[in-house]
C-alpha positions as CSV (number, residue, x, y, z in Angstrom):
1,X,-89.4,133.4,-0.7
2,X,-90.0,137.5,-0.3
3,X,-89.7,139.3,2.9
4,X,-93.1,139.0,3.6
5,X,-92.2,135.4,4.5
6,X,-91.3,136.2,8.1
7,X,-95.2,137.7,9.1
8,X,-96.8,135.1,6.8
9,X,-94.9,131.9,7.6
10,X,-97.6,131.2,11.0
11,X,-100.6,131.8,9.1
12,X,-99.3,129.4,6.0
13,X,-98.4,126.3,8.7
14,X,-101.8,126.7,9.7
15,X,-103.6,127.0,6.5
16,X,-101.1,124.4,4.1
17,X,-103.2,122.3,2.5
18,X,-102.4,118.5,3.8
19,X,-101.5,117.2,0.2
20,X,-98.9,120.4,0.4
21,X,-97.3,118.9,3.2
22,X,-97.6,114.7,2.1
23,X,-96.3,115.7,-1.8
24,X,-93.2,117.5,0.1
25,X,-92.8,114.6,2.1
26,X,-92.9,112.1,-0.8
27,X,-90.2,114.4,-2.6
28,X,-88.3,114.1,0.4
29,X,-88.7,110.3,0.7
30,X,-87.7,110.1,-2.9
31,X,-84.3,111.9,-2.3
32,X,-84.0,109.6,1.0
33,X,-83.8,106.8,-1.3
34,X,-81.8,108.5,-4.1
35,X,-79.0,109.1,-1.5
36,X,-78.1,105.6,-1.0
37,X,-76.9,105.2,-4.6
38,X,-74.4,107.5,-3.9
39,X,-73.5,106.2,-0.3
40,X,-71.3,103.6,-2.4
41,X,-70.4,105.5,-5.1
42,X,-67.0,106.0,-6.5
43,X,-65.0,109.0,-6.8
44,X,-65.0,108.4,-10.6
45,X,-68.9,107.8,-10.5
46,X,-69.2,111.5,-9.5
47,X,-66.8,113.3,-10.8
48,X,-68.2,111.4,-14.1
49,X,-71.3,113.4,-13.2
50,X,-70.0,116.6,-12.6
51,X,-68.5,116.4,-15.6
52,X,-71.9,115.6,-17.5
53,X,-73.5,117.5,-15.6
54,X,-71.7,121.2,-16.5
55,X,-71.8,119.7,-20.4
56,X,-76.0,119.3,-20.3
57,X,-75.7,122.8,-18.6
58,X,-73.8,124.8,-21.2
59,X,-75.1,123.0,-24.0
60,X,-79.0,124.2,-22.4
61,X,-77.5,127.6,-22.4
62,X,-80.3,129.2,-24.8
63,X,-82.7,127.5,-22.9
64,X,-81.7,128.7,-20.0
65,X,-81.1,132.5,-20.7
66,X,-84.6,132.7,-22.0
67,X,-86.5,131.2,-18.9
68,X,-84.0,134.0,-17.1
69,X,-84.8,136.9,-19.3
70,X,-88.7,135.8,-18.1
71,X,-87.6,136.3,-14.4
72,X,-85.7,139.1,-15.6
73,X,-88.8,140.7,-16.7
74,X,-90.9,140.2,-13.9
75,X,-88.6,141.5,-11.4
76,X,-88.0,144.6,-13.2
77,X,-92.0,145.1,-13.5
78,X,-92.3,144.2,-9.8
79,X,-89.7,147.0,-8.8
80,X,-86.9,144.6,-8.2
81,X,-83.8,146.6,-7.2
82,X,-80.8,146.6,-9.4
83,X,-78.9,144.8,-7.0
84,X,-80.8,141.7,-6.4
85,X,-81.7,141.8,-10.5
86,X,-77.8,141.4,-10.9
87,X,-77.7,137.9,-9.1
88,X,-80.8,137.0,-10.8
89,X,-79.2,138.0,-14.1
90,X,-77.8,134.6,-16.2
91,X,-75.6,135.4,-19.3
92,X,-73.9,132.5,-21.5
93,X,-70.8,133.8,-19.8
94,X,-71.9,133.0,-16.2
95,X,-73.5,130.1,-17.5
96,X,-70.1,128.8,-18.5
97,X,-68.7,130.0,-14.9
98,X,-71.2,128.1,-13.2
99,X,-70.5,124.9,-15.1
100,X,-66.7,125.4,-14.6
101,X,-67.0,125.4,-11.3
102,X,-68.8,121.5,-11.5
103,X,-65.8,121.0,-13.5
104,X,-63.4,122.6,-10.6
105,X,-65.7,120.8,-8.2
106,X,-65.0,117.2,-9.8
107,X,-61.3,118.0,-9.4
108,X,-61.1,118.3,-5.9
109,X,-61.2,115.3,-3.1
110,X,-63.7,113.4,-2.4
111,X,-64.4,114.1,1.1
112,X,-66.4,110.8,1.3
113,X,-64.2,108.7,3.6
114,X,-61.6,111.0,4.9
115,X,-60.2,109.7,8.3
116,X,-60.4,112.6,10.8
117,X,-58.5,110.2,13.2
118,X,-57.7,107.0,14.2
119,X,-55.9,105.1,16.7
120,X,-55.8,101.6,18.3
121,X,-56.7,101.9,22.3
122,X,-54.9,99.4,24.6
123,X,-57.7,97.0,25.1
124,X,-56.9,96.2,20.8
125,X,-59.8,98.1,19.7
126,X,-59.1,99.7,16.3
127,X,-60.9,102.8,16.1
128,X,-61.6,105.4,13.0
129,X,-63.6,108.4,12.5
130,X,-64.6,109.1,8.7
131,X,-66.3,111.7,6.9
132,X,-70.2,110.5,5.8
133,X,-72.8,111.9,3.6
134,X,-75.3,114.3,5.5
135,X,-77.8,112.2,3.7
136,X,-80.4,115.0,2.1
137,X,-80.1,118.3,2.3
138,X,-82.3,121.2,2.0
139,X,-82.2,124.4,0.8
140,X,-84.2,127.2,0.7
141,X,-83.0,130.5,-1.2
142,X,-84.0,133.9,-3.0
143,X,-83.4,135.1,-6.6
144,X,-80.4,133.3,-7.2
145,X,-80.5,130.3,-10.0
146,X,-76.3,129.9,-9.8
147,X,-77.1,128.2,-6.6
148,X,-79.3,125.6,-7.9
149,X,-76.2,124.7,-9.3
150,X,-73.8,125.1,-6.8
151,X,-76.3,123.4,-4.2
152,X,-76.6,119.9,-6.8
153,X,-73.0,120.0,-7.3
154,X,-71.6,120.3,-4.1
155,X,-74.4,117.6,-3.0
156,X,-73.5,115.2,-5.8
157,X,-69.5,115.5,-5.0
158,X,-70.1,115.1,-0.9
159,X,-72.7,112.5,-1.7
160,X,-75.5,114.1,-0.5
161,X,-79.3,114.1,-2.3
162,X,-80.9,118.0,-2.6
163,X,-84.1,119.8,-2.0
164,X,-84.5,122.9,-3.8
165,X,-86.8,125.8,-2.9
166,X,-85.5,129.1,-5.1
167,X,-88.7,131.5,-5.1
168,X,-90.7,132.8,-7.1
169,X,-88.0,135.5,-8.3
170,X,-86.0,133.1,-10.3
171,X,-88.6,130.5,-10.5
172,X,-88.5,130.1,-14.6
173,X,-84.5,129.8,-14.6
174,X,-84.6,127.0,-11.9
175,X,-87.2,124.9,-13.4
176,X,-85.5,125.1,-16.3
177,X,-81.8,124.2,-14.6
178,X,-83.2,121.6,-12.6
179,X,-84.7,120.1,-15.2
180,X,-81.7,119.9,-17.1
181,X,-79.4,118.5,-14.1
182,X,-82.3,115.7,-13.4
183,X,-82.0,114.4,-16.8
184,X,-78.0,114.8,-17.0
185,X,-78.0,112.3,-13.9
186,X,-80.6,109.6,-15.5
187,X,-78.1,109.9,-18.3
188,X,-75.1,109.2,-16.4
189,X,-77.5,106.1,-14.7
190,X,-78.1,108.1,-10.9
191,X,-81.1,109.0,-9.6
192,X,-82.8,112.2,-11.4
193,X,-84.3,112.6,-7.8
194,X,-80.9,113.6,-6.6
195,X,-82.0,117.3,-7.5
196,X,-85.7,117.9,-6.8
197,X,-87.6,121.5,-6.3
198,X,-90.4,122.4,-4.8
199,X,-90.9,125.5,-5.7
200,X,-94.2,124.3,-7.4
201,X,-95.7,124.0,-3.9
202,X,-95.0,127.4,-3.2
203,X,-94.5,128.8,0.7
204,X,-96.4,126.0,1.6
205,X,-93.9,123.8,0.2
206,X,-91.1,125.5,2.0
207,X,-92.7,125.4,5.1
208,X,-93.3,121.7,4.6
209,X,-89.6,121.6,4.0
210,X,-88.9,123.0,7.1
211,X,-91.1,120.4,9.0
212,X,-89.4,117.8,7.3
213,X,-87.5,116.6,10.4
214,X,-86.3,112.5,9.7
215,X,-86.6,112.9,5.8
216,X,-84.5,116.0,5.6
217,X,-81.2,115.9,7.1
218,X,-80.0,119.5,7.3
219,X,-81.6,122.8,6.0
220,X,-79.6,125.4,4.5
221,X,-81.3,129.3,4.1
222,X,-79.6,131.9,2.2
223,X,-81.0,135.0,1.2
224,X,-82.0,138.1,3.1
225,X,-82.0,138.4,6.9
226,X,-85.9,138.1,6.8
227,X,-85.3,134.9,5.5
228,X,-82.9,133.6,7.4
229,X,-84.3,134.4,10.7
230,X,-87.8,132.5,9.6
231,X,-86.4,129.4,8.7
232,X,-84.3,129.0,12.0
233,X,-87.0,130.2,14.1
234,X,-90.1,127.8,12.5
235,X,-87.9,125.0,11.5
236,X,-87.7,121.2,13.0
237,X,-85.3,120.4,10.8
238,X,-81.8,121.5,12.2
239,X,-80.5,124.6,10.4
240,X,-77.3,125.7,9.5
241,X,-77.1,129.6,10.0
242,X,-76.0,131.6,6.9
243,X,-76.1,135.2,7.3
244,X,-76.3,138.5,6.1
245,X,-73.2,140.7,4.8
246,X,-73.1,143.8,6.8
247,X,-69.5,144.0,5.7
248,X,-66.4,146.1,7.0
249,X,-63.1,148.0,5.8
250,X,-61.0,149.4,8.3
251,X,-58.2,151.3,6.9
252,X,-55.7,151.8,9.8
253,X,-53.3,155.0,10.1
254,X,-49.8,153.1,8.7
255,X,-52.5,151.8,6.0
256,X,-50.7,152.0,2.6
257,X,-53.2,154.0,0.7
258,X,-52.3,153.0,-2.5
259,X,-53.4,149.3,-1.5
260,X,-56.4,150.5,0.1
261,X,-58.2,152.4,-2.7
262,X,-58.0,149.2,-5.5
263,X,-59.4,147.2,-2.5
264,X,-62.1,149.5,-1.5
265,X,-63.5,150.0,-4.8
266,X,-63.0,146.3,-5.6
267,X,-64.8,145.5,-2.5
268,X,-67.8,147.8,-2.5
269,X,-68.5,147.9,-6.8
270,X,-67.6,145.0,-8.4
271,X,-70.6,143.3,-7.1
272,X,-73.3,145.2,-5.0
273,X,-75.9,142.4,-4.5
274,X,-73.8,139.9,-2.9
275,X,-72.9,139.3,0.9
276,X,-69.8,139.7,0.9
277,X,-69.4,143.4,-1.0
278,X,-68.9,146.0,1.7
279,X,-71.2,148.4,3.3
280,X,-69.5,150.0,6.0
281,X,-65.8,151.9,5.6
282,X,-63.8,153.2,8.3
283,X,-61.3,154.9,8.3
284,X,-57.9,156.3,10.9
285,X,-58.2,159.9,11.7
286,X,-54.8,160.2,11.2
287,X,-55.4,159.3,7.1
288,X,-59.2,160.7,6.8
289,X,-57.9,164.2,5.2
290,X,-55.8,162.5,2.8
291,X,-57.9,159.1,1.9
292,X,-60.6,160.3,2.2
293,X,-61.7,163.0,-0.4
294,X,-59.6,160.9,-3.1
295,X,-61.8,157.6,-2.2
296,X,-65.3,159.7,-2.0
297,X,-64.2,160.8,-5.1
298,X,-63.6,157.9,-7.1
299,X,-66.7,156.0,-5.5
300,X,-68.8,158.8,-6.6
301,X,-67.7,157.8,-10.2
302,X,-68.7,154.5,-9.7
303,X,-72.3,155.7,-8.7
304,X,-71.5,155.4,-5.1
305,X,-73.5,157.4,-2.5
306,X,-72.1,158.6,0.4
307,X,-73.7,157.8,4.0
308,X,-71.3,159.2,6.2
309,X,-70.7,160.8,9.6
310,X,-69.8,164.4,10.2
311,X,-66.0,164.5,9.7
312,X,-66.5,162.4,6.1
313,X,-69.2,164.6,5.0
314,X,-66.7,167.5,5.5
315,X,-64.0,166.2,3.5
316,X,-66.4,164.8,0.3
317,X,-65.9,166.4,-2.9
318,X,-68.8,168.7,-3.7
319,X,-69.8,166.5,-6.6
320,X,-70.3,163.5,-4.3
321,X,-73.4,161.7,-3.3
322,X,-73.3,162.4,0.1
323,X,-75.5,162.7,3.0
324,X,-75.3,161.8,7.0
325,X,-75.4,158.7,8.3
326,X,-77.4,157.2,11.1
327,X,-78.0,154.0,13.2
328,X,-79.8,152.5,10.7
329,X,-77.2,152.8,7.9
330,X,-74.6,151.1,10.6
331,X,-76.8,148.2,10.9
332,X,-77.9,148.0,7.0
333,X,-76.8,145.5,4.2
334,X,-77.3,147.7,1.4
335,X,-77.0,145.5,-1.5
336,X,-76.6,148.7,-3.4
337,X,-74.4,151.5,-4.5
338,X,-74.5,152.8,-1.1
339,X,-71.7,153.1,1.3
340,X,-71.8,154.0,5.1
341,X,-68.4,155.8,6.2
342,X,-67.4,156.9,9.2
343,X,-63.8,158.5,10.6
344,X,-62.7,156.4,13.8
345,X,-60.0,157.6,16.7
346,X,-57.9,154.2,16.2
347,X,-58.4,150.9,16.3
348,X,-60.2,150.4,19.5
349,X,-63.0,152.9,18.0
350,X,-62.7,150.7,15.0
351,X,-62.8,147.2,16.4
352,X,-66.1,148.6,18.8
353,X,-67.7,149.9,15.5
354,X,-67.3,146.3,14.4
355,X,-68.3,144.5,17.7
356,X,-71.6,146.9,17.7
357,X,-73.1,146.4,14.0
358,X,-71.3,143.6,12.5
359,X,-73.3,140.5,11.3
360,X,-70.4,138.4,11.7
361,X,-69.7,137.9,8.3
362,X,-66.3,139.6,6.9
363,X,-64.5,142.3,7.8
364,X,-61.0,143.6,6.2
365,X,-58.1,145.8,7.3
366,X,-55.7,147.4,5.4
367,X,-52.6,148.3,7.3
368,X,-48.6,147.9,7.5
369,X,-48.8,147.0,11.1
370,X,-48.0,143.9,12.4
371,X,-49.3,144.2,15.9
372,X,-52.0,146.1,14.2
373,X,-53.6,143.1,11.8
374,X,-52.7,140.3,14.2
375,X,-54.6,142.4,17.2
376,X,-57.4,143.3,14.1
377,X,-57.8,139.5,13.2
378,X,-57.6,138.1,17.2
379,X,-60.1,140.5,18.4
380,X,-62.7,140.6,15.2
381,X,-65.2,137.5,16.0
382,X,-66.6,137.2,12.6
383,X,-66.4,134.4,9.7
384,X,-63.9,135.5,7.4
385,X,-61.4,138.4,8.4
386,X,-59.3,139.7,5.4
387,X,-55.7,141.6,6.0
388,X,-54.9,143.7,3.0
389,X,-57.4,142.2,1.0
390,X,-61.0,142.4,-0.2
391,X,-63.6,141.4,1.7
392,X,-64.9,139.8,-2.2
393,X,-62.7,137.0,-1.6
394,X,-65.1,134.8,1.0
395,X,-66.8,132.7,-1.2
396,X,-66.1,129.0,-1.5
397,X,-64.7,129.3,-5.3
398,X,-62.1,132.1,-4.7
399,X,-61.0,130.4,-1.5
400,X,-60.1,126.9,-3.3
401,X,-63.7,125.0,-2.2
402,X,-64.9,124.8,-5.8
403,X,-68.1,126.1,-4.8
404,X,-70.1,126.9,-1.6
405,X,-73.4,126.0,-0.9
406,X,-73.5,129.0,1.6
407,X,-71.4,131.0,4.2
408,X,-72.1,130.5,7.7
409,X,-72.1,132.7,10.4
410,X,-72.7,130.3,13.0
411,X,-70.1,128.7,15.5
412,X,-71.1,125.2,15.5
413,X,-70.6,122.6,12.5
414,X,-69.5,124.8,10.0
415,X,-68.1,128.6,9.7
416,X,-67.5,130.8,6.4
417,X,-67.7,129.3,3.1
418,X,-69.4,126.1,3.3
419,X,-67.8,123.7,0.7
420,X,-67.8,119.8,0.6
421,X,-66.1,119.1,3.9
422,X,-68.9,121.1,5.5
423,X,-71.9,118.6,3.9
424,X,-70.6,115.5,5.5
425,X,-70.9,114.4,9.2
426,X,-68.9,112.2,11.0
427,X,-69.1,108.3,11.9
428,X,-67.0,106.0,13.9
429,X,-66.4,102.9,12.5
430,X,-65.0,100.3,15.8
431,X,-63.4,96.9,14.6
432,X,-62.6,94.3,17.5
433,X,-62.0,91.2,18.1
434,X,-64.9,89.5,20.1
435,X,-64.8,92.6,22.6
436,X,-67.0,93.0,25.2
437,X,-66.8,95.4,27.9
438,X,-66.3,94.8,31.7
């Protein structure tokens, strides 16, 4: 899916052929079915899987780094930016990641059957509420093959069938991937159509997808805000937000400043095309002339450039990157080596900053004061909120989920790092004894 999605998306419901729209609906039957086999299914059953399935990865690893370097090679002749070629980018070493993290996946609970709660009322009916398979889930994503995987494995383990819509960008790597997962199942005796694609059926398949309502139990976007904001506004089948990363750093006046430089540059470099890198720093008048030129500095090494207000562009080196900032940069998830900064009075100026352009998807403080960070994470209304931290640690793996299918910035159902817990439902189970009800 491209950004050109969100002026397209009325003209391509209109015009999708009606074989588009039945073969989407057939794939989506098929995974209807496909779920029940794992609506009884053991822990062992799964985690069996898992297992086989991160073996049939890594052991397609050449097969799957050349169907990447193909997408590779089309991005960088279509002007892709370096950013979103980096999460296109499979090596054998991510390869082996993503397939440890099946393996980390089969380690954890089974949320399949957790009790939320229980209790016996006075009339001696015995009631539970337990954690169910969504059923099938959809998902619908740009230029990121690791998610394919993420998406099948964190299905698999919460029971759940998938339907897989990756774009064009990475469309060699994920046929190749789901291909390989499809046949790793059949192996272990599931359903191959526990993992389907449609990329085949191009927008008109996603749009399909997004009509699916009664076949297709919950649909997941992630990807850019274009994205995003298409699929919840044109789709019947119920959505679960995921948003963009316009990411903050605060670093507060009693900030220690030797903590705050490993955790900016950690949290703005280490990864630029992903949503939770930063893009906006602020920082305490009262450290600016200190922090500052020392940070610009060592972000200029790094290829940083510099959007920043008046009183940063004063104190960067002149060998920095630097030019001013406006509304725009504020409101913008680079994805880059580009960094908005701006000098606030205190935290009131800070937490206002936040409240005004925030996407509501992780901000950070550094700071050594109590009534500071506790005020910083009471008043910040976004998914994740990091103290003395960075803001690269909200993502399902790094926060003990295994994996995450995405990270939600909504308030209802599911918030931050969606693992397994956040693919099941709910279902109350009543037993009596010949009750009937006055």
């Amino acid at each position: 899916m491209t950004a050109s999605l969100d002026t397209q998306v009325q003209d391509t419901a209109a015009a999708a052929q009606v074989d588009v729209a039945s073969e989407v609906r057939a794939v989506a039957q098929r995974a209807k079915v496909a779920s029940r086999a794992l609506a009884t299914a053991t822990r062992a059953t799964k985690d069996a899987a898992l297992q086989a399935l991160a073996d049939a990865l890594v052991a397609a690893t050449d097969e799957i780094v050349a169907a990447n370097a193909l997408d590779l090679a089309r991005g960088r002749e279509n002007g892709t930016s370096a950013g979103l070629l980096d999460r296109l980018a499979l090596t054998p070493e991510r390869i082996v990641g993503i397939a440890d993290a099946l393996r980390e996946l089969a380690g954890l609970p089974d949320p399949v059957g957790e009790v939320v709660r229980g209790s016996t009322l006075p009339n001696g009916l015995r009631l539970r509420q337990v954690r169910v398979p969504m059923g099938v889930v959809g998902m619908i994503y740009e230029a990121r093959p690791n998610v394919t995987v993420d998406a099948a494995g964190l299905a698999l383990k919460s029971g759940n069938a998938v339907i897989l819509r990756g774009g064009t960008a990475a469309a060699e790597s994920n046929a190749v991937i789901v291909d390989v997962l499809s046949r790793a199942l059949v192996a272990q005796r599931l359903p191959g159509d526990l993992v389907q694609s449609i990329d085949a059926y191009g927008r008109e398949g996603a749009v399909a997808l997004m009509h699916a309502r009664g076949l297709v139990d919950v649909l997941v976007p992630r990807g850019g805000a274009d994205l995003i904001r298409t699929v919840v506004r044109e789709s019947t089948v119920p959505v679960v937000e995921t948003g963009v990363g316009n990411v903050h750093l605060y670093v507060d006046e009693s900030a220690d400043l030797a903590v705050a430089m490993p955790i900016l540059l950690n949290a703005k470099t280490q990864r630029v095309g992903v949503c939770n890198a930063l893009e906006t720093l602020l920082v305490h008048q009262a450290v600016a002339d200190e922090f500052l030129p020392v940070a610009i500095a060592a972000l200029a090494d790094e290829g940083v450039t510099i959007h920043g207000d008046e009183t940063t562009l004063a104190l960067a080196p002149d060998e920095a990157d630097a030019v001013p900032a406006t509304d725009e940069d504020w409101a913008t998830e680079y994805l880059s080596l580009d960094l908005a900064v701006r000098v606030v009075e205190d935290l009131d100026e800070a937490l206002e900053h936040i409240r005004t352009w925030s996407s509501g998807h992780t901000e950070a403080i550094v700071t050594r004061d109590l009534a500071a960070s506790e005020r910083f994470v009471a008043e910040v209304d976004s998914a994740a909120v990091m103290v003395n931290a960075s803001t690269r640690f909200t993502d399902g793996g790094q926060l003990g989920l295994g994996a995450e299918i995405g990270i939600s910035t909504q308030k209802l159902h599911a918030r931050g790092p969606m693992g397994l817990a956040e693919l099941t439902t709910t279902k109350w189970i009543v037993h009596g004894d010949g009750h009937v009800r006055p």
